[in-house]
FILO-147504 format. One record per residue (C-alpha): x, y, z; residue in one letter; residue number from 1. Coordinates in Angstrom, 3 decimals, m for minus. Example, Ala and Ser with C-alpha at 12.3 -4.5 7.8 and 13.67 -1.06 7.14 Angstrom:
% FILO-147504
[[12.300,m4.500,7.800],a,1]
[[13.670,m1.060,7.140],s,2]
//
This chain:
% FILO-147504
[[m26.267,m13.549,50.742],x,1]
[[m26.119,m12.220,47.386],x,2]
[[m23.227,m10.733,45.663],x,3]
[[m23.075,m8.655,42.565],x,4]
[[m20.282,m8.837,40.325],x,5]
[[m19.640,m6.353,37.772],x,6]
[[m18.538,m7.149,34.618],x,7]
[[m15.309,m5.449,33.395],x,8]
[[m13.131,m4.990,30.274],x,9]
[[m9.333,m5.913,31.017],x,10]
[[m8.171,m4.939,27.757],x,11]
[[m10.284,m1.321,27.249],x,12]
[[m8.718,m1.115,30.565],x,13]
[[m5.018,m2.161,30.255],x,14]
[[m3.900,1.299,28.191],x,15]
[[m3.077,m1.063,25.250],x,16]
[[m3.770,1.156,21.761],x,17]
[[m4.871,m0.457,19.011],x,18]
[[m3.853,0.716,15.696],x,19]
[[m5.241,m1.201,12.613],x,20]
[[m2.587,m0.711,9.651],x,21]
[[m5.258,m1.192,7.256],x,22]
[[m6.364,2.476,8.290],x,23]
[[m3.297,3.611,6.309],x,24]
[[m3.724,2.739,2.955],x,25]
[[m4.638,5.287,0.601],x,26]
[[m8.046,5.241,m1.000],x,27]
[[m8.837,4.961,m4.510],x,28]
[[m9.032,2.924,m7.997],x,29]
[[m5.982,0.705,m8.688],x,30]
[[m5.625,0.035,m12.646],x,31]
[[m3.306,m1.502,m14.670],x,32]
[[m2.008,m0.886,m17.957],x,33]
[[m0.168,m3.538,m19.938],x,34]
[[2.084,m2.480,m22.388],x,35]
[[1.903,m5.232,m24.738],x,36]
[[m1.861,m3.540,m25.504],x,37]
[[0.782,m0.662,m27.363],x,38]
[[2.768,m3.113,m29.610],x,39]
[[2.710,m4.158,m33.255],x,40]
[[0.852,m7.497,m32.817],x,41]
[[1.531,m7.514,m28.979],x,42]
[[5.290,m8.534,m29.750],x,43]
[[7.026,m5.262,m31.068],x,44]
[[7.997,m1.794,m30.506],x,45]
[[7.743,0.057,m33.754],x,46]
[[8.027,3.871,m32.658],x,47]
[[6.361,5.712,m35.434],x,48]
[[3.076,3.096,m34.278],x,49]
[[3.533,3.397,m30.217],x,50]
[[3.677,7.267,m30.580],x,51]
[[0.525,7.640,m32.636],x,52]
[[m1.431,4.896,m30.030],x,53]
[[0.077,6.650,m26.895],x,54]
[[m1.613,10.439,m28.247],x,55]
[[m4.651,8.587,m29.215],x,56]
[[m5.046,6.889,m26.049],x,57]
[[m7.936,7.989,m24.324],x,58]
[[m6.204,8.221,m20.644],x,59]
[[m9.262,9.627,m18.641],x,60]
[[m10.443,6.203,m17.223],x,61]
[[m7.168,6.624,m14.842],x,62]
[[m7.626,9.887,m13.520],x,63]
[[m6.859,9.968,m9.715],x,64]
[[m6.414,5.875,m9.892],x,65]
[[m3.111,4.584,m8.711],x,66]
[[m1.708,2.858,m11.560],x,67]
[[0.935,0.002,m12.169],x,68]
[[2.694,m0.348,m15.725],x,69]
[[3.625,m3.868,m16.651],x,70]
[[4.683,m5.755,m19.987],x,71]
[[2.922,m9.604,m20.161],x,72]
[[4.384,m9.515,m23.658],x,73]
[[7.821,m11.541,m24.096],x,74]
[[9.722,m8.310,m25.871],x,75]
[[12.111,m6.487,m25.021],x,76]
[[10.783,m2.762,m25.152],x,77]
[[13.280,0.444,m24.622],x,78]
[[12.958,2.059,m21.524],x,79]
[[11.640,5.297,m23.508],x,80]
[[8.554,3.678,m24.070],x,81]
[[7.533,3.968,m20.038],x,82]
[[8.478,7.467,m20.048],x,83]
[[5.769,8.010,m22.722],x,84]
[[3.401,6.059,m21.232],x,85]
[[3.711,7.952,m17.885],x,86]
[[4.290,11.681,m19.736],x,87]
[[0.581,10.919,m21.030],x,88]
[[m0.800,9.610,m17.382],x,89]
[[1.247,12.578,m15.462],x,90]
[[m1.228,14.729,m13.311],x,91]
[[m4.197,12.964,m13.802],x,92]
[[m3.136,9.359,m11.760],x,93]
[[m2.465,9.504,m7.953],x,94]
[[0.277,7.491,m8.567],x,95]
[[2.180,5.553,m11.498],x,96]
[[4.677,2.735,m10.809],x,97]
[[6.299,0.299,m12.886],x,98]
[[5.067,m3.481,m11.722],x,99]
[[2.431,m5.284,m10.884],x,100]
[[m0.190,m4.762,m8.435],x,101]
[[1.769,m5.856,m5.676],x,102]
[[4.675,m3.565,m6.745],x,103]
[[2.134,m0.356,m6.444],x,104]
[[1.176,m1.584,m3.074],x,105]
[[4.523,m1.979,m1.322],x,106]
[[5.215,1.670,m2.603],x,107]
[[1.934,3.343,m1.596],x,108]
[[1.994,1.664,1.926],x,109]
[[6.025,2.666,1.901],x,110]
[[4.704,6.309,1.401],x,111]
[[1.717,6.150,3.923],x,112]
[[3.992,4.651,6.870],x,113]
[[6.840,7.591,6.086],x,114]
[[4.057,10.456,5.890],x,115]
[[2.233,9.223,9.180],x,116]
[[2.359,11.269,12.482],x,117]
[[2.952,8.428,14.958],x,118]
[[3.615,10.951,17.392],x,119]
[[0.740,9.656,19.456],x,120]
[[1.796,6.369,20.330],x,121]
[[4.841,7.769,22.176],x,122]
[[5.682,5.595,25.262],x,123]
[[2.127,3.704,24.932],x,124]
[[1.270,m0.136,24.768],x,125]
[[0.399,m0.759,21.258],x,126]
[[m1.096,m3.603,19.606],x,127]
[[m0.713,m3.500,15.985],x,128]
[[m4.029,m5.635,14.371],x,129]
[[m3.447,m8.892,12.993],x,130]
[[m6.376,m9.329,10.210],x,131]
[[m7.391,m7.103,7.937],x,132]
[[m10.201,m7.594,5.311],x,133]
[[m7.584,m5.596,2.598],x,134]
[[m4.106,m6.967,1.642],x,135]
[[m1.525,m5.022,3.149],x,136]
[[1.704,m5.937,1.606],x,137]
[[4.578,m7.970,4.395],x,138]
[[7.165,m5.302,3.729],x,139]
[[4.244,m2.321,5.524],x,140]
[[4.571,m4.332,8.861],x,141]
[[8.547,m4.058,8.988],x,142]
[[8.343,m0.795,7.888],x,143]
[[5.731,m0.030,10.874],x,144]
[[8.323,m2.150,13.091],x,145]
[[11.045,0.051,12.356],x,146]
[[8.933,3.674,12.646],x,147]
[[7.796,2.092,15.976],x,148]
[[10.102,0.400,17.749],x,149]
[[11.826,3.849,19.043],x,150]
[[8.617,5.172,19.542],x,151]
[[6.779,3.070,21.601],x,152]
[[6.611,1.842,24.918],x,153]
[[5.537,m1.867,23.877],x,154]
[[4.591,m3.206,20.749],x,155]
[[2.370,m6.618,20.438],x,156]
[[0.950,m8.274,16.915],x,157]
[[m2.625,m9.913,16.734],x,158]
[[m6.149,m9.635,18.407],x,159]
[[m6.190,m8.114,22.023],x,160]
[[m7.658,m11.960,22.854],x,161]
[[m4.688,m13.945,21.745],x,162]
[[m1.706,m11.190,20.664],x,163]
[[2.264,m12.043,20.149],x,164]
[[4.714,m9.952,22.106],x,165]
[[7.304,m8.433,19.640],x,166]
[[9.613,m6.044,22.045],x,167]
[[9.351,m3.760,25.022],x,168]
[[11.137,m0.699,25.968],x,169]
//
């Protein structure tokens, strides 16, 4: 007596969504721009000399990157020098932040979680993923948490295989 024993997927099956936060960062070129590459010998602000190298500057090697503004220089610069720096970048960049690379992340992923439609996961099983080829800043999975949580009819962390129960509704 034979029997035949079909094969089938629990987890397609279960209703559990998957949703891979990796899907919301925002595409493009990420560049930096010391400021110290602006000062007299790297070290200080003389204004006559930053305002003639800011309108020289050829900017277009930033248009539509998302750029971070950061000073490796030990000097203390006035804060009017940033405003010139982004006046000159303004409308060509995606976005301009002050910080490092980690800085511009937190905020683009900030602005990616608050512009999502999560409308779609309301009262569903969701598993957010776990591992991501792309770094996704710490902060982007509370904020996810918190957009969530009153969503949501479950909400798990990891691989559908081995995944870590956060709450349930």
């Amino acid at each position: 007596m034979s029997e035949e024993f079909e094969i089938q997927n629990k987890v397609a099956n279960s209703g559990l969504i998957n949703f891979d936060i990796a899907s919301l960062v925002p595409k493009g070129e990420r560049k930096g721009i010391d400021l110290k590459d602006f000062l007299f010998e790297g070290l200080i602000l003389k204004e006559k000399d930053f305002r003639e190298k800011v309108n020289l500057w050829d900017t277009s090697p930033y248009k539509n990157c998302f750029v971070y503004i950061y000073n490796s220089a030990d000097a203390i610069v006035p804060l009017w020098s940033y405003f010139l720096l982004t006046a000159k970048l303004s409308g060509l960049t995606q976005k301009i932040v002050f910080g490092n690379r980690e800085d511009l992340e937190v905020l683009l992923m900030h602005q990616a979680i608050q512009r999502h439609d999560f409308s779609d996961l309301k009262n569903k099983r969701v598993l957010v993923k776990g591992c991501s080829d792309i770094y996704i800043p710490e902060n982007a999975y509370i904020e996810l948490v918190e957009q969530l949580k009153p969503l949501v009819k479950s909400l798990m962390f990891g691989e559908a295989c081995s995944n870590v129960p956060i709450f349930k509704n």
